[in-house]
N, C-alpha and C positions, 0 to 999 in steps of 0.2 A: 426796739419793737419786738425782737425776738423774746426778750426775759422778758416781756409786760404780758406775750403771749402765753408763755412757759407758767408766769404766776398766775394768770385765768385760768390754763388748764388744770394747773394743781390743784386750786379752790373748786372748781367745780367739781374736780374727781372726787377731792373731797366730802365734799354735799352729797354729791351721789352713793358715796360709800356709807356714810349716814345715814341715809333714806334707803338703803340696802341692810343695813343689817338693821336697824332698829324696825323695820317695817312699817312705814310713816307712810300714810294717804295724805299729800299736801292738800288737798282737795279740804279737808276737814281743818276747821278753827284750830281745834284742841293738837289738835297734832304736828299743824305748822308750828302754832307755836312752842312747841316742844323742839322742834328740828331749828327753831331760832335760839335757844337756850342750847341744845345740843351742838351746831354750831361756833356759838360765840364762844362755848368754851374748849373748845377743840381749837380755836382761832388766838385765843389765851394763853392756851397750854403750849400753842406752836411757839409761840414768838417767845413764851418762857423758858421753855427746849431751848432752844437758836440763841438766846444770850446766855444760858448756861455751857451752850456747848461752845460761842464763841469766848467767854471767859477762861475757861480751860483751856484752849487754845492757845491763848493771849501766857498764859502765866509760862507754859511750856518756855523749857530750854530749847532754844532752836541751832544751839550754838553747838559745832563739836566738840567733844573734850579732847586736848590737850593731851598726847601718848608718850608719856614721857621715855620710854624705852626705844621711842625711834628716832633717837639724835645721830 
């Protein structure tokens, strides 16, 4: 319940920070749907991030190396 909460608040802060810097009257056609293209690729690009970063992750050595001078 908690992470369902945490991922509505991120979206919406989201949105919001959107319709803050691009200065979007949702009120107007033209400009909602701007902030719906603006949006969905910011929603895109998230989830593009997030399997790139978790890729890299994934390949990482997680393993120690081996000292061979402390026998």
């Amino acid at each position: 319940m908690r992470i369902a909460f945490l991922i509505l608040l991120f979206l919406f802060l989201g949105a919001f920070m959107i319709v803050t810097k691009s200065d979007l009257h949702l009120s107007k056609a033209e400009e909602l749907s701007n902030f719906y293209d603006i949006y969905y690729n910011w929603i895109v690009s998230l989830f593009s991030n997030v399997g790139a970063t978790t890729a890299n992750v994934v390949k990482l050595d997680w393993f120690p190396q081996a000292n061979s001078t402390l026998k």
